[in-house]
MARLUMLO-26313 format. One line per 10 residues: number of its first residue (from 1); for each residue x, y, z of C-alpha. Coordinates in Angstrom, 2 decimals. Last residue first. Layout:
N
NUM = X,Y,Z  ...
END
This chain:
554
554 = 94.52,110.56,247.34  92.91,114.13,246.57  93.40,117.19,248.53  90.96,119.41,248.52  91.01,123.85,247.68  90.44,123.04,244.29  93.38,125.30,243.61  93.67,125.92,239.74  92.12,129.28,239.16  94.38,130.73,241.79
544 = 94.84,130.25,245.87  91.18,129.41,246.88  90.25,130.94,250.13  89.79,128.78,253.42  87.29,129.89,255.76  88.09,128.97,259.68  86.52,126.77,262.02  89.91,125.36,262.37  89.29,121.52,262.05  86.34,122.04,260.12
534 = 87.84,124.02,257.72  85.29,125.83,255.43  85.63,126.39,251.54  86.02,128.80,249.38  85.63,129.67,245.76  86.54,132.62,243.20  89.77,131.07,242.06  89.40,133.14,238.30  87.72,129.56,236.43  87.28,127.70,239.69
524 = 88.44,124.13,239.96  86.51,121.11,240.32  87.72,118.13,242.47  89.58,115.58,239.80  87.78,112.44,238.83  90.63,109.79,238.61  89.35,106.42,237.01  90.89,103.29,236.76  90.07,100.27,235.03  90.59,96.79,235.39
514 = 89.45,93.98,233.33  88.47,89.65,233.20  86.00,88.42,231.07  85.92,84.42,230.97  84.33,82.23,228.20  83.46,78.56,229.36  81.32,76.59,226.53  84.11,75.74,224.11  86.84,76.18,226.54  88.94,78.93,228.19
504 = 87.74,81.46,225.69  89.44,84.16,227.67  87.82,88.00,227.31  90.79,90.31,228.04  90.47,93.75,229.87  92.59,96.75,230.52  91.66,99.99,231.22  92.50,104.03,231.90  90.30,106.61,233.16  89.95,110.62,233.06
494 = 87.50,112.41,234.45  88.80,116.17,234.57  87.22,119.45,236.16  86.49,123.35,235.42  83.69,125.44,237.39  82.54,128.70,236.18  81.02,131.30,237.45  79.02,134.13,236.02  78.58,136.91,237.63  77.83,137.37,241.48
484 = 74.31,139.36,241.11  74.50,140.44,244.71  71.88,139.87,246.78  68.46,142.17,248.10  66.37,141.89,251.01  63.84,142.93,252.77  61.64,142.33,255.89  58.11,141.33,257.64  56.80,144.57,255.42  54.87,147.67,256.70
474 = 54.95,150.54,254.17  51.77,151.85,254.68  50.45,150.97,251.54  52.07,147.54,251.74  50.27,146.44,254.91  47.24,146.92,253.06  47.67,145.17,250.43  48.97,141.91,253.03  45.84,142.67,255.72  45.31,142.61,259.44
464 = 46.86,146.19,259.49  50.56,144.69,260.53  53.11,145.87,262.93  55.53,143.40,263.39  55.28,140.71,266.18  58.56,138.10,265.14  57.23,138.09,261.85  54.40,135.38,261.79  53.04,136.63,264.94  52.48,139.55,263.38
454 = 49.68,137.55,261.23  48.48,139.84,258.00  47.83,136.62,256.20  52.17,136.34,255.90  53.80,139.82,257.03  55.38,140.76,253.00  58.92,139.07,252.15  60.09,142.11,249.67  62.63,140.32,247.58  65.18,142.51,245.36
444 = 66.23,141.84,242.12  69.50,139.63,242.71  67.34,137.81,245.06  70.05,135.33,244.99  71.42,135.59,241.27  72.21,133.00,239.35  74.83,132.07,236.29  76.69,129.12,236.47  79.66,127.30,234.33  80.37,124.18,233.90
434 = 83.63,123.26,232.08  84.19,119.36,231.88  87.20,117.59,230.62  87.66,113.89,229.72  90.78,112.13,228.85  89.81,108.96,227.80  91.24,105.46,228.12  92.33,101.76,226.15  93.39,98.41,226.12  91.58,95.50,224.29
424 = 92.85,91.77,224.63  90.95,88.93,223.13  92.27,85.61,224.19  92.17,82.63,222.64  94.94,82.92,220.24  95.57,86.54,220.15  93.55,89.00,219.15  94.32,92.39,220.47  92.20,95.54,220.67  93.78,99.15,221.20
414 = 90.66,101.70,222.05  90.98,105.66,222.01  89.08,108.26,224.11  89.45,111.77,223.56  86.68,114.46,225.13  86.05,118.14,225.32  83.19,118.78,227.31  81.22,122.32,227.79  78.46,123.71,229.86  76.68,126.83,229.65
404 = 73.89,126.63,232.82  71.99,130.39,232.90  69.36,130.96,235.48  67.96,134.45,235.31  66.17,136.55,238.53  65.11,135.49,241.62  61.83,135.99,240.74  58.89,138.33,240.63  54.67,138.21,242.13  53.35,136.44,244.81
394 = 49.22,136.46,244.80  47.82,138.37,247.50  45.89,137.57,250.43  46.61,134.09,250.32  50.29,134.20,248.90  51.69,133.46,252.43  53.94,136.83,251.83  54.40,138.01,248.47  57.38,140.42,246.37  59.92,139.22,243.85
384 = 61.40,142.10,242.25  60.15,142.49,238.51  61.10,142.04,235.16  64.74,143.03,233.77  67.77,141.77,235.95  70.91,140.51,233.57  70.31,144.07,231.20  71.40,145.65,234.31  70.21,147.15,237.74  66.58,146.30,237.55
374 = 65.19,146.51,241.09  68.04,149.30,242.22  64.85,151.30,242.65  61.12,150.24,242.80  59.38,152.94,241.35  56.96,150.84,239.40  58.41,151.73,236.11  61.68,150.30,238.54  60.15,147.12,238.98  59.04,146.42,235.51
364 = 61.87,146.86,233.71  60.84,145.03,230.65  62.92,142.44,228.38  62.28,139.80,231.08  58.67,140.35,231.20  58.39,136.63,232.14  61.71,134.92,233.75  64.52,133.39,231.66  65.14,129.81,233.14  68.50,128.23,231.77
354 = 70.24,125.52,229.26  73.56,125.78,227.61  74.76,122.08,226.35  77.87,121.96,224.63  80.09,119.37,223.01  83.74,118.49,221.72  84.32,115.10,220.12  87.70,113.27,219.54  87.45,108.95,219.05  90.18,106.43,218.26
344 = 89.67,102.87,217.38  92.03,100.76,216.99  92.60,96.97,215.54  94.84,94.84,216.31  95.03,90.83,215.01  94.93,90.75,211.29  96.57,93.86,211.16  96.78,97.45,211.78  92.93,97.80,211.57  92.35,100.85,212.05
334 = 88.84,103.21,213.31  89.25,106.62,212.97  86.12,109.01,215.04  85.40,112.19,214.50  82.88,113.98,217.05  80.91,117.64,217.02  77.98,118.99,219.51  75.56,121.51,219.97  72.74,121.27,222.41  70.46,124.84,223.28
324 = 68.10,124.87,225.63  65.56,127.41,226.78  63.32,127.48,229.68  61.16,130.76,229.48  58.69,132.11,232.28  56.21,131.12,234.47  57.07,127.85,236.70  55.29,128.61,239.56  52.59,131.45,238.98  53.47,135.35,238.75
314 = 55.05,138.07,236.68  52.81,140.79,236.08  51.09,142.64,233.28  48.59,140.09,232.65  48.89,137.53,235.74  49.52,133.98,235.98  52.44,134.38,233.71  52.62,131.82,230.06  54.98,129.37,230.24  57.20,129.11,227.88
304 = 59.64,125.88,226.75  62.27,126.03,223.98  64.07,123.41,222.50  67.05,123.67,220.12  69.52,120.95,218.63  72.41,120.55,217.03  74.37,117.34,216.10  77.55,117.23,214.02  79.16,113.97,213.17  82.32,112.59,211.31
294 = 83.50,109.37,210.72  86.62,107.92,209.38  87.32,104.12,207.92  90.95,102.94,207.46  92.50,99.22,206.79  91.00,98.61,202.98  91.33,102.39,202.39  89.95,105.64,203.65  86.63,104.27,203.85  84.29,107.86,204.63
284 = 81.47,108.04,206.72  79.77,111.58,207.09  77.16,111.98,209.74  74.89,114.98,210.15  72.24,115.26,212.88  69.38,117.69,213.62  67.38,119.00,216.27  64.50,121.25,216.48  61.90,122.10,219.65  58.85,124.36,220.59
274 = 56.96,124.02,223.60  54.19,126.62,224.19  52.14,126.75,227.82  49.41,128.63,228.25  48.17,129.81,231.76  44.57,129.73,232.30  42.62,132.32,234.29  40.61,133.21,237.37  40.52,136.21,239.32  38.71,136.43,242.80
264 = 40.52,133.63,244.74  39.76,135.59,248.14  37.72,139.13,248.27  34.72,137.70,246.23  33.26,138.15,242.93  35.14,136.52,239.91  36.76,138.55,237.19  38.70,140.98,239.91  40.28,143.74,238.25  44.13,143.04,236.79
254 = 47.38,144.11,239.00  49.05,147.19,237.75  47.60,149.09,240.52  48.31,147.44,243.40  52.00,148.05,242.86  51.26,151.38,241.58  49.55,152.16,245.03  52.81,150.25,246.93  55.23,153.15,244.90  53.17,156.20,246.45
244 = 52.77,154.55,249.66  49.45,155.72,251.31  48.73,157.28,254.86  44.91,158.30,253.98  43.22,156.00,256.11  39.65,154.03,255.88  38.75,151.42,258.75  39.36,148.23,257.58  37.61,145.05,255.59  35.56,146.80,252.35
234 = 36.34,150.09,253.86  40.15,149.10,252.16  40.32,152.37,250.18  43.78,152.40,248.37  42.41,153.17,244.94  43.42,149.60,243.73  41.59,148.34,247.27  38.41,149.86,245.56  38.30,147.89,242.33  39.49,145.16,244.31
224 = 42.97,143.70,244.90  44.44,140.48,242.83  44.01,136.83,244.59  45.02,134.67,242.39  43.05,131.45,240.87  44.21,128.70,238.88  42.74,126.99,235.60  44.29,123.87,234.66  46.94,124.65,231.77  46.56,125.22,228.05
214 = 49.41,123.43,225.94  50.79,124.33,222.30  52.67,122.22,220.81  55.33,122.51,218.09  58.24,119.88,217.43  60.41,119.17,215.08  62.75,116.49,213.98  65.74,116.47,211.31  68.43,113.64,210.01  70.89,113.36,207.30
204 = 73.56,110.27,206.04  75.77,110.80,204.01  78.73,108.04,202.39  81.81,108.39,200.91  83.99,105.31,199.51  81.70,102.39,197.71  80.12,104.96,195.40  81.55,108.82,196.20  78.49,111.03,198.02  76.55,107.68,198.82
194 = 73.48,108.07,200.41  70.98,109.31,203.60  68.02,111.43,204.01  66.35,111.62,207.07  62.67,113.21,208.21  61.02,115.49,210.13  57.70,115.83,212.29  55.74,116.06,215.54  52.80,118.36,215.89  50.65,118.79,218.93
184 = 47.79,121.32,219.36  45.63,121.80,222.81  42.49,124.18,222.72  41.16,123.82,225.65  37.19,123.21,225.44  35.45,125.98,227.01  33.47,126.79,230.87  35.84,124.29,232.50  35.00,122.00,235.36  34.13,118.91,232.91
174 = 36.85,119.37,230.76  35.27,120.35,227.20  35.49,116.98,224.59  38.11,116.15,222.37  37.71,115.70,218.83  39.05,119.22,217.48  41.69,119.59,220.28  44.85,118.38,218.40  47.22,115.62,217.63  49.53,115.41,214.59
164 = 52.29,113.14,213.73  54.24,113.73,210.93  56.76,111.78,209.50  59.40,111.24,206.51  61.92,108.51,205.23  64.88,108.12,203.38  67.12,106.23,200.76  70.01,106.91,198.26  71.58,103.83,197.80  75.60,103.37,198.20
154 = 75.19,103.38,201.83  74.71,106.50,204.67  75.43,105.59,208.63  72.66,105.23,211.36  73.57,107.38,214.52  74.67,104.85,217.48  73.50,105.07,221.04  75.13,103.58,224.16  73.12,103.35,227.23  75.46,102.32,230.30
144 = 72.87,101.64,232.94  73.30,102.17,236.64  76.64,102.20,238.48  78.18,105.56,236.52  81.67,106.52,235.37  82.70,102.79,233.84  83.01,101.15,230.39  85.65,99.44,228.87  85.79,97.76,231.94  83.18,95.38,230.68
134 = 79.56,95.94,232.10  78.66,93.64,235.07  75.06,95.47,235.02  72.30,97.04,233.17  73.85,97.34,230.26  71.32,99.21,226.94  72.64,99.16,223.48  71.24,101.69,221.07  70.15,100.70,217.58  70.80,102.50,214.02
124 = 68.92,105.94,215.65  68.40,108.38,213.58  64.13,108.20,213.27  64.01,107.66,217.01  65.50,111.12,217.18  68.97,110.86,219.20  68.42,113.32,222.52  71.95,115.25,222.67  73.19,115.66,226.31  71.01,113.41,228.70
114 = 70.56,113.85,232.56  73.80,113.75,234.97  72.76,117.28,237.07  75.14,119.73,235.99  77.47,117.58,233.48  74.78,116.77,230.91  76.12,113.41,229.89  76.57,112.60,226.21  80.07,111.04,226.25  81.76,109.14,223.06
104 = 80.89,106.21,221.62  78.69,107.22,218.76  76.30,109.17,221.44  76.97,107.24,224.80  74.92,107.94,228.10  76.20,107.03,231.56  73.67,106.56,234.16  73.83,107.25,237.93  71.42,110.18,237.77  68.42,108.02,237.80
94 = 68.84,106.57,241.06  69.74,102.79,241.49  67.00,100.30,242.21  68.11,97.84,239.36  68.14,100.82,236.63  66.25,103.80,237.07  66.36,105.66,233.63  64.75,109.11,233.58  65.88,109.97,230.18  62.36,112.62,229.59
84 = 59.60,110.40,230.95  57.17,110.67,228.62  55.44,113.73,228.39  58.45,115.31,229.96  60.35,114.91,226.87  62.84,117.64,227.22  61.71,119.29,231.07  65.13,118.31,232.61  67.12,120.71,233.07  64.84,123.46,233.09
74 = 62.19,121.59,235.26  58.61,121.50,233.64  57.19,119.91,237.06  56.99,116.20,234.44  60.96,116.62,233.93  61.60,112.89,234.29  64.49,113.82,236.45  62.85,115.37,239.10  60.68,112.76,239.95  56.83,112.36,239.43
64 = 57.14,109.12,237.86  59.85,108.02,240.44  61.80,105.45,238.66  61.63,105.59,235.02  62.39,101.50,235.29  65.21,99.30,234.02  65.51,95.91,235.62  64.97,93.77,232.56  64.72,95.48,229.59  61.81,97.15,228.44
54 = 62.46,100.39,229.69  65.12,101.09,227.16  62.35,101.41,224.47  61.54,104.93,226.60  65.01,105.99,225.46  63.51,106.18,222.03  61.06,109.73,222.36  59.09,109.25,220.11  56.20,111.51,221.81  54.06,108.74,222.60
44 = 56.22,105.62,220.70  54.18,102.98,219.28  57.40,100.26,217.91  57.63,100.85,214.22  60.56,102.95,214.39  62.61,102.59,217.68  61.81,98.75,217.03  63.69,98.62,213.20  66.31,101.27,215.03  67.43,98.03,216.84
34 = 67.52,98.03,220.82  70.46,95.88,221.75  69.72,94.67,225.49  71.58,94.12,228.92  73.50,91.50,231.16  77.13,91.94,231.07  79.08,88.46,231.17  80.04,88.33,228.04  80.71,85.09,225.54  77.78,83.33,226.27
24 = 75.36,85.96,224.98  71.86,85.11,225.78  69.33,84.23,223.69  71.04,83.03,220.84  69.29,83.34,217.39  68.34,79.79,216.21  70.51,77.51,214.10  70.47,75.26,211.05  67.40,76.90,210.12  66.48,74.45,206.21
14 = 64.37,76.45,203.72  63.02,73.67,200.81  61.55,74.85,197.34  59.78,72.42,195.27  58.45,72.71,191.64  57.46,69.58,190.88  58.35,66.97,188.51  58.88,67.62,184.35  58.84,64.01,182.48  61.50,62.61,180.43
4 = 61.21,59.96,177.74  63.59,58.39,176.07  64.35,56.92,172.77  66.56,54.39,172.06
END
């Protein structure tokens, strides 16, 4: 017999048996998993990914001017002050009351709770954000707990590159401004990630730049005149010849007038320069069928300037140098000892040193003037900090340095169980935080000059009428000068302990049920160099040695 057979069509047929859940019925936290996909190809204005966080429910920046978002240039907070910085206000709480994870380990700046190590949107695997009812694996702050992971290497070599680039050659001349500002912006790195031995060791590289270069608004000072730099004030007093030798320099090194007028008669623009670089290294390694280690190194350096108000003086909020510097190592073991526990084990050591170094640090300005005990040490170089109601004359100096090393050493370690319908996991950290504070109080000198020339401001002083004036002859609401006390440093331990066990009671009912502990220990003094005031007594109370936190904890 013979048979015929005929070709059909080509068909191909794609059955979804299920959709992606949209919420997670077997926790009770409420939150979001941002993937690296979305830190990526999501628009990002300055990439900075912990503004993806803001798209979950609840979470906010908070205050858009506020402290934490850095937008005043703040030293501990001014890292991605274009957008935001980690200001994270989650269901009405403040934005210090966040807990940041890097890997799962800690990456809270100790001083005032911002961000350790910023993960580059390019590094980032995905970051989980809880807003609230988080597990008891988790605890130290009641807003969000963000937890970050730093993508891993595979067994192909792959990578990617950037730059973004924004500058002043399209934009147009502010309206008020006699030239166009010439603003430059560029953003760039890359990662590089593979397998160092196939199927065993694995690399995985990241780096990010930045350079910009910011002119300010233009601001005004009030700088003496041609003649007032001479010490002839005919132009508003009577002339004199009583002059102050040390008050003429003063006067002196100011710059000549470049608009007419007494009042606001110099005009310029600040600059401002922002430079940063950060990098991570991860090495994953499979030890065997039950083992797997990681390692990770992250560094990073930022640098902020501000530009002084005057030429040859220091002057204008927020002149100066903010530096910081962000080092930090983890290794992490994860086990499974069986079919039903598995550990996980985490060590990781970090630092964060940030600061404000004032303009014409590396001068001593003060005493060139004549000013003595001014610039004492290498600690104090630039000027005293002299002004009154900086109307008559524009406030020059600072307090001096402000220098914020801070260290954490961390373990935390993770036992989970799986037994029947239950899922047990038991676990804690030991935690220790060194902060340490450098900042003198006037540590240069402050001359507090008789505000506008009004006596009346200064308890009736004599006063010409006039601030420059005033100076030549010596006259001066009052002065004072602190000790630079040294560096000190603060030591304390947040440890915590938990228990938890997520119930399947039925097919549709999960429970989560967990305790944890926490004991936060009142800091310590590195040498016992603190005090602190009995109420009940009225009396000081003087730390005994380096380990008397001079309160009593229940």
């Amino acid at each position: 017999l013979d048979f015929i057979l005929t070709a059909g069509a080509v068909s191909e047929t794609v059955n979804v048996t299920a959709d992606i859940a949209q919420v997670d019925t077997t926790s009770s936290a409420l939150g979001n998993v941002i993937q690296g996909r979305e830190a990526i190809e999501l628009p990002l204005n300055g990439r900075n990914v912990l503004e993806l966080a803001r798209l979950t429910p609840g979470v906010t920046q908070g205050v858009v001017s506020g402290f934490a978002t850095g937008v005043s240039g703040n030293a501990e907070t001014y890292r991605g002050r274009n957008t935001g910085g980690a200001a994270l206000s989650v269901n009405g709480q403040r934005t210090q009351a966040n807990n940041f994870l890097l890997d799962g380990v800690d990456n809270n700046e100790s001083l005032v709770n911002t961000i350790n190590v910023f993960p580059s949107a390019e590094a980032v695997q995905e970051f989980r954000v809880q807003t609230s009812v988080a597990t008891a694996e988790f605890g130290r702050g009641g807003g969000a707990i963000v937890n970050s992971v730093v993508k891993s290497g595979s067994n192909r070599f792959y990578g990617s590159s950037f730059l973004f680039i924004r500058n002043s050659a399209l934009d147009a001349r502010p309206t008020f401004n006699d030239t166009k500002s010439q603003f430059r912006r560029g953003q760039f790195g890359g990662t590089f990630g593979g397998a160092i031995w196939r199927d065993r060791v694995f690399f995985f590289a990241d780096y990010e730049g930045l350079r910009q270069f910011l002119p300010l608004n233009q601001e005004t000072a009030t700088v003496p005149t041609a003649l007032m730099r001479q010490g002839n004030f005919s132009e508003l007093l009577p002339t004199g010849s009583r002059m102050n030798a040390v008050a003429l320099r003063y006067l002196q090194a100011f710059p000549l007038p470049n608009r007419p007028g007494i009042f606001g008669n110099f005009a310029t623009t600040r600059n401002e320069t922002t430079n940063g670089n950060t990098f991570d290294t991860r090495i994953d390694a499979t030890l065997s069928s039950k083992q797997s280690l990681f390692g990770r190194i992250s560094w990073g350096k930022f640098e902020q300037t501000t530009s002084s108000r005057l030429p040859a003086l220091p002057a204008g909020f927020g002149s100066g140098t903010n530096p910081t510097n962000t080092k930090g190592i983890v290794i992490g073991l994860n086990s499974a000892i069986s079919t039903s526990f598995f550990n996980e084990l985490r060590v990781q050591a970090n630092r964060i040193r940030y600061g404000y170094t004032p303009p014409f640090f590396d001068k001593k300005i003060s005493a060139d003037l004549g000013i003595p005990n001014a610039n004492r040490d290498a600690q104090l170089g630039g000027g005293a900090l002299i002004g009154g109601y900086n109307g008559q004359l524009e406030y020059t100096g600072d307090f001096g340095p402000y220098i914020v090393p801070q260290d954490t050493y961390q373990i935390v370690d993770s036992l989970s169980w799986v037994r029947g319908n239950h899922t047990f996991k038991f676990g804690g950290q030991i935690l220790r935080r060194d902060v340490a504070l450098y900042r003198p109080n006037r540590g240069k000198g402050y001359f507090f000059l008789i505000g506008n020339g009004d006596p009346s401001q200064c308890g009736g002083a004599n006063s010409t009428g006039w601030e420059q004036a005033d100076l030549l002859i010596g006259f001066v609401c009052n002065s004072q000068i602190g000790p630079p006390f040294g560096t000190v440093g603060t030591r304390n331990w947040e440890n915590a302990a938990f228990a938890q066990d997520d119930w399947k009671a039925t097919k549709n009912l999960t429970i989560n049920l967990g305790l944890r502990y926490e004991l936060l220990t009142n800091p310590t003094e590195q040498f016992g160099r603190q005090a602190n005031f009995d109420l009940s007594t009225g009396r000081l109370i003087v730390a005994s040695g380096k380990n008397d936190s001079l309160t009593k904890n229940d």
